[in-house]
C-alpha positions as CSV (number, residue, x, y, z in Angstrom):
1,X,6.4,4.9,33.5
2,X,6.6,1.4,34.7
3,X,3.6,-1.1,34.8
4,X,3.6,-3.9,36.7
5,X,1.6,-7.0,35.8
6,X,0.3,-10.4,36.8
7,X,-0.3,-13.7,34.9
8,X,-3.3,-13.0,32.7
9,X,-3.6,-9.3,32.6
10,X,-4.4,-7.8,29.6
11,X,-3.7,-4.2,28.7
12,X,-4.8,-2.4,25.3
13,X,-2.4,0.5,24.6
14,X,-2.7,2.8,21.7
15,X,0.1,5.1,20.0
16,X,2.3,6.6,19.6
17,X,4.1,4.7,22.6
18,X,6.9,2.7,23.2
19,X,7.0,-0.2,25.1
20,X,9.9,-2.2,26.5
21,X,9.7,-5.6,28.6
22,X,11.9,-4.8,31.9
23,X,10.9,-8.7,33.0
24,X,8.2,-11.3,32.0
25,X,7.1,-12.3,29.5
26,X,3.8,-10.8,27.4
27,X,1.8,-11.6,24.0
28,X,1.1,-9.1,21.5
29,X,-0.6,-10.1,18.5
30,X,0.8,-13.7,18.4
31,X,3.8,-12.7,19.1
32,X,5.9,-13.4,22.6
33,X,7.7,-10.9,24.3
34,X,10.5,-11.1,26.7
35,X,13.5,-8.6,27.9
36,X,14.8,-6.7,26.3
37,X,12.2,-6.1,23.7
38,X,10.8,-3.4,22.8
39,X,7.7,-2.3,20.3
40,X,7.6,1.1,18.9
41,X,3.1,1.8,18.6
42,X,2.5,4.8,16.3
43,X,0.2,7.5,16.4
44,X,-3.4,6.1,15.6
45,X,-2.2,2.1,16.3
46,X,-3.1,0.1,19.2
47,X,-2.7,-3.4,20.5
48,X,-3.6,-5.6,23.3
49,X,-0.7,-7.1,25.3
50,X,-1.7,-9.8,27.9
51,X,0.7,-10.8,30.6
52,X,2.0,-14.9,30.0
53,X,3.2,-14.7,33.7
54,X,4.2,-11.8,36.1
55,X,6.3,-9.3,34.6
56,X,6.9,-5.6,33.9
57,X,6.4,-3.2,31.2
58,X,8.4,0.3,30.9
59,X,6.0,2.7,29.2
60,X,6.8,6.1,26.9
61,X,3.8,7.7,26.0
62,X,4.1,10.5,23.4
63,X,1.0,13.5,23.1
64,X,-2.2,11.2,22.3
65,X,-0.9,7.7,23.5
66,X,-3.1,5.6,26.5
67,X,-3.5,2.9,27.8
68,X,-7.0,1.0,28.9
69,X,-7.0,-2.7,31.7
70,X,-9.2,-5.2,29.7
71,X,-11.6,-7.7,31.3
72,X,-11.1,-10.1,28.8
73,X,-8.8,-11.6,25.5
74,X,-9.6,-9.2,22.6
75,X,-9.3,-11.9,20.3
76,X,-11.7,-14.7,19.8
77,X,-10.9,-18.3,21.0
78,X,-11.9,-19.5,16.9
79,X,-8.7,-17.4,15.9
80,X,-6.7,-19.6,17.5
81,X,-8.4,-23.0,15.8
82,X,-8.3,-21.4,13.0
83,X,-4.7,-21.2,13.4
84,X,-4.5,-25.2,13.9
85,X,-6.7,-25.8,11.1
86,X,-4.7,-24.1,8.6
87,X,-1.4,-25.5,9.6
88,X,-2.9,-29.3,9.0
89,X,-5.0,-28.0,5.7
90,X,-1.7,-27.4,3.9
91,X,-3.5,-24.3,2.1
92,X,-1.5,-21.9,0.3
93,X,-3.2,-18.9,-0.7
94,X,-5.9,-17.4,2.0
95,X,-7.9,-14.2,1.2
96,X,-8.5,-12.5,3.7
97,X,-12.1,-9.8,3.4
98,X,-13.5,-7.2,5.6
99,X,-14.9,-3.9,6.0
100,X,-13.1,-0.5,6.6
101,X,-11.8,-1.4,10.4
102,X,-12.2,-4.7,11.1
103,X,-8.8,-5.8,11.7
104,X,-8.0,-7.2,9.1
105,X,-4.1,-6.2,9.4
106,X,-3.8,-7.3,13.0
107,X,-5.7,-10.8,11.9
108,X,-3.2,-11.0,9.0
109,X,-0.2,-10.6,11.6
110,X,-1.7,-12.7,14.3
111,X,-2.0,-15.5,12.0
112,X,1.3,-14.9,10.3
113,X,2.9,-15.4,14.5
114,X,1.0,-18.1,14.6
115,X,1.8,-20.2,11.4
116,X,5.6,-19.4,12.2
117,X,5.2,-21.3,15.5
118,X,4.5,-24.4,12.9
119,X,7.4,-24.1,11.5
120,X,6.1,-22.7,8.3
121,X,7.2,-19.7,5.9
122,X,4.7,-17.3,5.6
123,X,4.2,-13.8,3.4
124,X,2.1,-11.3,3.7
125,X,0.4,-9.5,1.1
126,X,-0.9,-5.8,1.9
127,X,-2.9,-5.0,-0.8
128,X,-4.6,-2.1,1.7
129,X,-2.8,0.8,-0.7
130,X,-4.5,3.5,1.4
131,X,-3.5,2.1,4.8
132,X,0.0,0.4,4.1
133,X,1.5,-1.6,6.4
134,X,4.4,-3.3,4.2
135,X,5.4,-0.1,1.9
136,X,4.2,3.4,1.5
137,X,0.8,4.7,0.3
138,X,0.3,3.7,-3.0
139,X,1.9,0.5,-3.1
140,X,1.0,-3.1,-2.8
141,X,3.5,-4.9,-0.8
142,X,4.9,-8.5,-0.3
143,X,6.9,-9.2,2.7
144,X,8.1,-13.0,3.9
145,X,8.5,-13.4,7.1
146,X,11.6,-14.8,8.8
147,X,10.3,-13.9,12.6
148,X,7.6,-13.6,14.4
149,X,6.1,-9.5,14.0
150,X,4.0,-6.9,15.9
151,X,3.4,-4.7,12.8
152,X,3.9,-5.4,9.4
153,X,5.7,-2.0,9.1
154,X,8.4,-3.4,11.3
155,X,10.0,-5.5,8.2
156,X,11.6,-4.3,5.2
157,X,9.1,-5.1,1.7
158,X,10.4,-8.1,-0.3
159,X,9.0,-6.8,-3.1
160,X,7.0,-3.5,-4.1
161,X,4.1,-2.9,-6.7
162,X,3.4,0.6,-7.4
163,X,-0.3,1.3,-8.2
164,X,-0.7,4.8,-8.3
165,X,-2.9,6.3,-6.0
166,X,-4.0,5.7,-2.0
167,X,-7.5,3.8,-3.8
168,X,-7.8,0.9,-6.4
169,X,-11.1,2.8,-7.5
170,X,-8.6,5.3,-9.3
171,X,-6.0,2.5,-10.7
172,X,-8.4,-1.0,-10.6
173,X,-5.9,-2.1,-13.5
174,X,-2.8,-1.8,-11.5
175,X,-4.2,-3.2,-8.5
176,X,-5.3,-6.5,-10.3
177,X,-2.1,-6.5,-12.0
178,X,0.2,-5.9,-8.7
179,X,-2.0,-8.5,-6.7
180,X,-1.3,-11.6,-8.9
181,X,2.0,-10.0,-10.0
182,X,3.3,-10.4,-6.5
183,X,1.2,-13.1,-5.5
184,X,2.9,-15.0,-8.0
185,X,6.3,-13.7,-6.5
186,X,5.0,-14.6,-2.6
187,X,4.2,-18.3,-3.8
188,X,8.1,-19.1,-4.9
189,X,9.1,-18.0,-1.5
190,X,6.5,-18.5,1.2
191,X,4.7,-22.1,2.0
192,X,1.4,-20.1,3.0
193,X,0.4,-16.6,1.6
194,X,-1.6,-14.6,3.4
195,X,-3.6,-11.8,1.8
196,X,-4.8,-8.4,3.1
197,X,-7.4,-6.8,0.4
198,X,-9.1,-3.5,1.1
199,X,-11.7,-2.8,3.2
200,X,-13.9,-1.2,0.0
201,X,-16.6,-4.1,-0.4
202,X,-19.6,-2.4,-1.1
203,X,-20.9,-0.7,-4.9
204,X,-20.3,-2.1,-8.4
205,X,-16.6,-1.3,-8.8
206,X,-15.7,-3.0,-5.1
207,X,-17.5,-6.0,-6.1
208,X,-15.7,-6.2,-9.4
209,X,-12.4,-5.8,-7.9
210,X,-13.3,-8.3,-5.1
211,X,-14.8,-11.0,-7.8
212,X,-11.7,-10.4,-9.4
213,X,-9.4,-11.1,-7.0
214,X,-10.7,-14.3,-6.4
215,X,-11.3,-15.4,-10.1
216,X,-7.6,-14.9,-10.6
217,X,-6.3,-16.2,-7.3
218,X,-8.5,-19.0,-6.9
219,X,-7.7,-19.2,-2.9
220,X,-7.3,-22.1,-0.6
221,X,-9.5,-20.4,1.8
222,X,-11.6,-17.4,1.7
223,X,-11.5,-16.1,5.1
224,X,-14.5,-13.4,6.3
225,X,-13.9,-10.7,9.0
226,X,-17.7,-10.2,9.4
227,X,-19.7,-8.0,11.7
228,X,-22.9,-9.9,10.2
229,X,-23.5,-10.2,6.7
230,X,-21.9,-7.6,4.9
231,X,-19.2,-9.5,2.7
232,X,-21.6,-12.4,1.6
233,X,-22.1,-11.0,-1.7
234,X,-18.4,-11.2,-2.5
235,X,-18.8,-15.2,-2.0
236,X,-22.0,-16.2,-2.8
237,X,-20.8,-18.3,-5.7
238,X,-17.5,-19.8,-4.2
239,X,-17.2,-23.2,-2.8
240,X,-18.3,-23.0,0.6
241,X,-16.0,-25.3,2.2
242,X,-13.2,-22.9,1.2
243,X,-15.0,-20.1,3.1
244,X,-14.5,-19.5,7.3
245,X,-16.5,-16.8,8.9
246,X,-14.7,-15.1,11.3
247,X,-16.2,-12.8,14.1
248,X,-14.5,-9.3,14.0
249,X,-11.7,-8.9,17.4
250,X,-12.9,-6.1,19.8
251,X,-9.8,-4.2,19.2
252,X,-10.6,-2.2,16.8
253,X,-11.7,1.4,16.1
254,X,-13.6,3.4,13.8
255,X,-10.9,5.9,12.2
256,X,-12.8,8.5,10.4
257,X,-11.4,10.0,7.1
258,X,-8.5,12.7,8.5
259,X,-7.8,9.9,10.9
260,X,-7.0,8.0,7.9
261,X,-5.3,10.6,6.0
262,X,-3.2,11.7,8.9
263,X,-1.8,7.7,9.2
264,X,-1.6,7.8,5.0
265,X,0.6,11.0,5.8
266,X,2.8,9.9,8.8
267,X,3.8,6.9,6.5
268,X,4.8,9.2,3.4
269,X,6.9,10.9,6.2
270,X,8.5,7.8,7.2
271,X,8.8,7.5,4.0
272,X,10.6,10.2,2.5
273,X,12.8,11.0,5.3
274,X,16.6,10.9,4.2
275,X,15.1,11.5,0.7
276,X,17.2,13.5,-1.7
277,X,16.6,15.4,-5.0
278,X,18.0,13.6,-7.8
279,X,17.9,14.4,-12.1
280,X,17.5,11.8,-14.5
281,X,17.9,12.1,-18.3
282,X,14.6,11.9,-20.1
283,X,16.5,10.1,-22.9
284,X,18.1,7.8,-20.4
285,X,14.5,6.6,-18.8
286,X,11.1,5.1,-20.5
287,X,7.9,5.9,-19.1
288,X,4.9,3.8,-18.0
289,X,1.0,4.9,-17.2
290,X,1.3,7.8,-19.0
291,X,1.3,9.3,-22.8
292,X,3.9,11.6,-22.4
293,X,7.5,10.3,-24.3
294,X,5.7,6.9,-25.6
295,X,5.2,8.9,-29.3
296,X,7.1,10.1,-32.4
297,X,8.7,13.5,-31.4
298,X,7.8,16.2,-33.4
299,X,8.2,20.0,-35.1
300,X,5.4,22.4,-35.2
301,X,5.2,25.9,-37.0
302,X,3.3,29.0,-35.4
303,X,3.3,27.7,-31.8
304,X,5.8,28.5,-29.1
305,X,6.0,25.1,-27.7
306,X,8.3,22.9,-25.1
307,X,7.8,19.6,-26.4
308,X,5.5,18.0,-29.1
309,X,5.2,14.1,-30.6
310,X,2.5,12.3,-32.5
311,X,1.0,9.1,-30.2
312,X,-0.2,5.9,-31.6
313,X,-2.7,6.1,-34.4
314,X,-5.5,7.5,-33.6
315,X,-4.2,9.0,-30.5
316,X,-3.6,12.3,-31.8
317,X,-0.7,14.5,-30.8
318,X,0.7,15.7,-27.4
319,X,1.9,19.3,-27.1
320,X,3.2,20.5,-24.1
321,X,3.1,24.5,-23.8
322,X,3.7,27.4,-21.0
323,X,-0.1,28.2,-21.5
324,X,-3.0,26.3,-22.5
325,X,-3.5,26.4,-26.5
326,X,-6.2,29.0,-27.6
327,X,-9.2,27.6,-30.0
328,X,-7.4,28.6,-32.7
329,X,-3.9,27.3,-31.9
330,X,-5.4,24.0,-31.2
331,X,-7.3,23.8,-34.9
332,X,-3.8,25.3,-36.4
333,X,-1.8,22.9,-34.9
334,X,-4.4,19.3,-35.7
335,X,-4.5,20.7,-39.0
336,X,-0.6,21.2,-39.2
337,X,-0.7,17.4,-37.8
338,X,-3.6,15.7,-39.4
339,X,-5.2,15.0,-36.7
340,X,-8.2,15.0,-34.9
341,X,-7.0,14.7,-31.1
342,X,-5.1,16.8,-29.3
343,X,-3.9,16.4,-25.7
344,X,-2.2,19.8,-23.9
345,X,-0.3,19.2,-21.1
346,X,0.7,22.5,-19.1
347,X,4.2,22.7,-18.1
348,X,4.5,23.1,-14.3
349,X,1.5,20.6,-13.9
350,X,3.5,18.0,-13.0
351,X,4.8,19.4,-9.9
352,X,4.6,16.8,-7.2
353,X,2.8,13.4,-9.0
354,X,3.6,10.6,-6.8
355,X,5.6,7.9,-9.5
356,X,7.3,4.3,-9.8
357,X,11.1,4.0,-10.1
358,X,11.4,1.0,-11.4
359,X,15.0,-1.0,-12.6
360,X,15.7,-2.6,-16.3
361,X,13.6,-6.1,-15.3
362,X,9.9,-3.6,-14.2
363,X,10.9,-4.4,-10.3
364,X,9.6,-1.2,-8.5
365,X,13.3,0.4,-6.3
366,X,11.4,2.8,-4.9
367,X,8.7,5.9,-5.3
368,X,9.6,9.6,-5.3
369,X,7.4,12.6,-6.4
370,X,8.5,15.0,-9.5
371,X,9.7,18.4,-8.6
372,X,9.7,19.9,-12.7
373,X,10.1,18.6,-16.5
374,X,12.9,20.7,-18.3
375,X,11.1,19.6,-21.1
376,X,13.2,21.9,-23.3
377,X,16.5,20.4,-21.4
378,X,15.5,17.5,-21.6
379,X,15.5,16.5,-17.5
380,X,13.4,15.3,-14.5
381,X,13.8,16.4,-11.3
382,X,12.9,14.1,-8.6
383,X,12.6,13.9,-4.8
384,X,13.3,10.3,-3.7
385,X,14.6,8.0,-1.0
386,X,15.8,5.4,-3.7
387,X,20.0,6.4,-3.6
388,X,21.0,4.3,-6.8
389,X,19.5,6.3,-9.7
390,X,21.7,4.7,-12.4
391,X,19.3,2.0,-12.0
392,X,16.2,3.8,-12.8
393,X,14.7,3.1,-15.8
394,X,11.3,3.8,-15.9
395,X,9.1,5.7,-14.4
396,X,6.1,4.8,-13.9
397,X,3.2,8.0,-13.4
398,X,0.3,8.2,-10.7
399,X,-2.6,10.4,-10.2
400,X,-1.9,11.5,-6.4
401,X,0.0,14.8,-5.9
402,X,2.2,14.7,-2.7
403,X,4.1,17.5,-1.0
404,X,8.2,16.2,-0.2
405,X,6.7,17.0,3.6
406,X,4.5,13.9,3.2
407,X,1.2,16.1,3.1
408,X,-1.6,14.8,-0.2
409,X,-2.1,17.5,-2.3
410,X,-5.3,16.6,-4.6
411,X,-5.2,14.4,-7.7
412,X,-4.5,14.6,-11.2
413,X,-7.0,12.9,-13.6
414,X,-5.3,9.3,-14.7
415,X,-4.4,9.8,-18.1
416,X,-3.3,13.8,-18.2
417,X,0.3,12.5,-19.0
């Protein structure tokens, strides 16, 4: 369909739609829009786009997709000084907190469009691992911008961090480790870094990881997408003239949890599609996050067995069987060893874990998910996007189990491996 509209009109459309300028020119999210452009809106997205003069907007709605005529700008006129602020400040990490569904992804791209505009290099850090925007689920990613952006999705990731899972609850290591890793990474290339952290902010754990962030980072600015009050306790002891309170944009929506898993999904999809089974040899790769292969192989007697070796110390032993060990087996077998731990890892269990690839320096090429161990052969089976798998060598293990069709599966408790 084809919309027509004057200087000032402001539209909101949500996905999955695509839009093309046939004439004009329009604003979404910072960014300006002229012919021939066109923005792809996915299922569950939405965006306001305000006419700068007269022009014309082909529409493609797809099942779901709509569109609503605002009264008013969505976003609030202090974005904007904001904007001007930051530029003169010379600030070159900003934090950006807030709540499940405050925008804070839109905010992070708005003010990425409008740094550019002052001639500055900015990245983006998506640190959101259950609603990526710059890499799959499960990742933290870094992307520098070289031009202006609608969606963060719409550029390729500078650089990847693999963390495991679609929550830092289940990996809070990982996540501090990726955030500073690539922080680090962001600040060689970018003048400004902006960061997107997850919207969990309330309990013990979110406070820690949030206190955390900040203790490491030490940020120019703190900025707070606030409804009220709700993120105070994450700043009560930083400098207040590096905070700015922010009011939450009217945009956007309350997603409720299969919303959220249905967007996790359609990005695994995206994802995966082109992806291709590959086999590495186990003796060929290290591995990382887990126990398996990081021992001393070894023989046992009276057990039918696929794969055995004595970990560190007091770690115990890891035997890997067909079916778990009986009470007996497992005294036989600590006895046999001398030791008091055991761990028994069931072969077949590791049927679609969500793993790292990662090269020879730790950079992350890619994610896949494990078809099968031939433990006996001595193989891994993977599905995988990444094409190059001479350069895979390590792989690092997670604790979400994911379909090849994009679809979560449950979890496996960090650590089984």
């Amino acid at each position: 369909m084809n919309l027509k509209l004057k200087k000032g009109d402001i539209y909101l459309f949500k996905g999955p739609c695509l839009l093309r300028v046939n004439g004009g020119k329009f604003e979404a999210v910072g960014k300006t829009l002229e012919n021939p452009e066109e923005v792809t809106i996915p299922k569950g997205k939405s965006i306001p786009v305000e006419a700068l003069i007269d022009g014309e907007l082909v529409l493609d709605f797809e099942e779901g997709g709509e569109r609503e005529h605002l009264s008013e700008r969505t976003i609030p006129d202090s974005w904007d000084g904001l904007t001007e602020q930051l530029s003169k400040k010379g600030a070159r990490i900003i934090l950006i907190l807030g709540e499940t569904d405050t925008g804070k992804t839109f905010f992070s791209s708005y003010l990425a469009n409008r740094l550019l505009t002052h001639g500055l290099k900015v990245g983006i850090l998506d640190c959101d691992t259950g609603q990526s925007d710059i890499g799959p689920p499960g990742t933290i990613g870094l992307a520098v911008l070289h031009r202006q952006i609608v969606f963060p999705s719409e550029v390729e990731p500078t650089a990847l961090y693999f963390t495991g899972s679609n929550s830092p609850a289940f990996h809070f290591l990982p996540s501090l480790v990726g955030l500073k890793r690539l922080a680090d990474r962001g600040l060689t290339l970018a003048d400004m870094l902006i960061i997107d952290t997850p919207g969990w902010v309330q309990g013990e754990k979110a406070r820690a990881l949030h206190r955390s962030e900040i203790e490491m980072l030490s940020p120019d600015v703190i900025i707070l997408l606030e409804r009220s009050d709700e993120l105070e306790h994450l700043v009560k002891n930083y400098p207040q003239e590096k905070i700015v309170r922010i009011p939450v944009s009217k945009g956007p929506s309350p997603r409720n949890h299969e919303e959220r898993k249905g967007l996790r999904e359609t990005m695994y999809k995206k994802y995966f599609k082109g992806a291709t089974y590959i086999e590495l040899d186990l003796d060929e790769v290290q591995t990382d996050r887990a126990y398996f292969k990081t021992g001393k192989e070894i023989k046992l007697e009276g057990i039918r067995y696929l794969w055995a070796e004595r970990l560190s110390s007091r770690e115990g032993i890891l035997v890997v069987t067909e079916e778990p060990l009986s009470e007996e087996e497992s005294i036989m077998v600590r006895r046999e060893a001398g030791v008091y731990n055991l761990k028994n890892i069931i072969t077949g269990n590791e049927k679609n874990i969500l793993i790292g690839l990662l090269d020879y320096i730790s950079e992350v090429l890619g994610i896949g998910i494990i078809d099968r161990i031939d433990y006996k052969g001595r193989k891994i089976k993977i599905f995988t996007p990444v094409k190059e798998k001479e350069k895979i060598k390590t792989i690092q293990f997670g604790s979400l189990r994911l379909t090849p069709e994009g679809t979560e599966a449950g979890f496996v408790d960090p650590g089984y491996f």
